[in-house]
N, C-alpha and C positions, 0 to 999 in steps of 0.2 A: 378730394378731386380737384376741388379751384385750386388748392395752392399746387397742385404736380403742372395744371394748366399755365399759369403763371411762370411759374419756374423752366417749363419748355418753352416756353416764349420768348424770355431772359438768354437761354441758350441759341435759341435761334437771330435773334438781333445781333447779338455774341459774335456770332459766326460770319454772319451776314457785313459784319463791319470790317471784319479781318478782310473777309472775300474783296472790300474795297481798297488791301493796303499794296501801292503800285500804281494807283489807277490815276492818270491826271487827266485834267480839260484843255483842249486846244482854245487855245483865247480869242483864235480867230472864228473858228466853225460850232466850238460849242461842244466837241462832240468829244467823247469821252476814250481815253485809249491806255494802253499799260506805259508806263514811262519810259521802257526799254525803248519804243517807236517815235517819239518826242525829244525835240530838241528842248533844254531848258536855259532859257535866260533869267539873267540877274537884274540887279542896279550894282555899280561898284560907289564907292564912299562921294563922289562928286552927283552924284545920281544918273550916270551913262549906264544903258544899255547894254550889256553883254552876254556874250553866249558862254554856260559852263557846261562846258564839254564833256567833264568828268560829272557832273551831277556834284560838285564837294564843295562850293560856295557861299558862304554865307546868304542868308536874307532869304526871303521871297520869293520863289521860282513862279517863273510866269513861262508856263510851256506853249509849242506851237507845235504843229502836226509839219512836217519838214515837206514840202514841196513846193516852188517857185512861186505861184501864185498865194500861196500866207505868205511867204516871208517879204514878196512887196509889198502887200497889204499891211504888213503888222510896221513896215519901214517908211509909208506915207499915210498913217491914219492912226488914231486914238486905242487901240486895242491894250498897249502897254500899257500907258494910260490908265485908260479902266480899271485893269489890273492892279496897278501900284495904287490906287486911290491915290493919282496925284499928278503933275507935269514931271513926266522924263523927258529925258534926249536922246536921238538916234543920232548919231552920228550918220552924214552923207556918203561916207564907203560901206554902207552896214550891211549891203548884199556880198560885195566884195571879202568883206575883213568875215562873213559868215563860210563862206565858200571856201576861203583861204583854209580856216584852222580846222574844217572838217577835210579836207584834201590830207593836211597835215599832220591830222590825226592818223589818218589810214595810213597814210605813207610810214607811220613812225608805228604802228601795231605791224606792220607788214617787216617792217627794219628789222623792228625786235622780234619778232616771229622768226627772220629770219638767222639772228643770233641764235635762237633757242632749238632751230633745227629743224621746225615745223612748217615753214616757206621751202619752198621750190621753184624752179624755175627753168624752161626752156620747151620747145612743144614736146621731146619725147620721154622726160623726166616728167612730166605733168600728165602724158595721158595715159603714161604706165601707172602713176600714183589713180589717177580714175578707176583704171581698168582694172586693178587691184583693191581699192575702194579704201583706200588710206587718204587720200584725198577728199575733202566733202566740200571744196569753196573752188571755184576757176574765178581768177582775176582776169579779166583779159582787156588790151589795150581798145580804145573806142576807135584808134587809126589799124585795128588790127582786123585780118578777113576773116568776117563773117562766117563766110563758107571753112576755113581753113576752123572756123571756132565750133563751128557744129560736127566735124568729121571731129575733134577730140572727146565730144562729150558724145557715148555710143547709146544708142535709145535703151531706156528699160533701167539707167542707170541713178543714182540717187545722189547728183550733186549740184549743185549753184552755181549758174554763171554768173558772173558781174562784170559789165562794161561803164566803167565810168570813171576812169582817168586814161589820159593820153600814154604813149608808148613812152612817151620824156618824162613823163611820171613816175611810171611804173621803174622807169630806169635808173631813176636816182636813188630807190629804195637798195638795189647791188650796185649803188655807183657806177653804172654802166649808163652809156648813150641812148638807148635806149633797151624796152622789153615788152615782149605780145603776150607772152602766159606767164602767168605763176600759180601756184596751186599751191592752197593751207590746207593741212592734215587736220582729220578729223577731230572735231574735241573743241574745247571751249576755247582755243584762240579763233575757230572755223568761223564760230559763233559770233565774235567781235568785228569780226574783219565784214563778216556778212552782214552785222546789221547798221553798221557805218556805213560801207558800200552802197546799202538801200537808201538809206539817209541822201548821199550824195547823186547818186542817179536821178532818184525825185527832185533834189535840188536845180541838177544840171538838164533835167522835162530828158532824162536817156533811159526811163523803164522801158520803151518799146526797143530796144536796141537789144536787150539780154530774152533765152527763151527761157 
């Protein structure tokens, strides 16, 4: 009977340890989150700071919980620090140069989405993709109406809005001057493009802007 006790204890720790594989700490708050919601920075070879966007960089990830207030926090105080048991360097653009490659992430999953056929784009190509439910992501411009953004998404319906880049933004993904919607088809590019977009709305304090 003690060694069956034993032996389901060994399997429960087991388990228990898996259930933590994913999971990282925000350096700022402490507070524990799946990694998929977290930005990860590095040190590169001179010991600067930087963000891997991909998660594929050597050394040490030192994660943050992505909204405006960590990332000025973690850019004028010791958090890295900490972290690296040791002096790094932020570079003085490091809000900037952080904003920049997550902008240019989405824009460049959005690009290649749209090589691959799963981007859309225009108000009535995107709210026929809603209304048919092939669509599960609305990108929509932060200079684009609101009102005009709530008549495409019809109530009772199961997709994501996202306002957080400019209509100049959105536009350069079709090489066009500008664009107000585009809409990703169901499926795991949905997924990417959605959890960048959150990344960068927290970034840029625009959650209150998407319903």
């Amino acid at each position: 009977m003690n060694k069956m006790r034993i032996w389901r204890q060994k399997v429960t720790r087991g388990k228990s340890k898996k259930h933590d594989i994913g999971i990282r700490k925000c350096v700022v708050t402490g507070e524990k989150y799946n990694q998929e919601e977290l930005l990860k920075f590095t040190l590169n070879p001179k010991g600067v700071v930087v963000l891997d966007i991909n998660r594929k960089l050597p050394g040490r990830g030192m994660w943050v919980f992505p909204t405006r207030n960590n990332l000025e926090k973690v850019a004028s105080g010791n958090y890295f620090s900490r972290s690296a048991h040791g002096n790094v360097e932020i570079t003085s653009d490091f809000l900037y140069t952080v904003e920049t490659k997550i902008i240019d992430y989405l824009t460049g999953i959005l690009s290649l989405g749209r090589k691959f056929g799963v981007v859309v784009t225009g108000f009535e190509k995107v709210r026929q993709g809603i209304g048919d439910e092939t669509v599960s992501v609305l990108v929509q411009a932060i200079d684009g109406s609101d009102r005009q953004g709530q008549k495409i998404l019809p109530d009772g319906v199961a997709c994501k809005r996202h306002r957080c880049l400019s209509s100049a933004e959105l536009g350069k993904v079709f090489r066009r001057e500008s664009i107000i919607y585009m809409g990703v088809k169901k499926g795991p590019w949905a997924k990417k493009v959605s959890s960048a977009a959150q990344k960068l709305e927290r970034i840029r304090d625009l959650e209150g802007t998407q319903s």
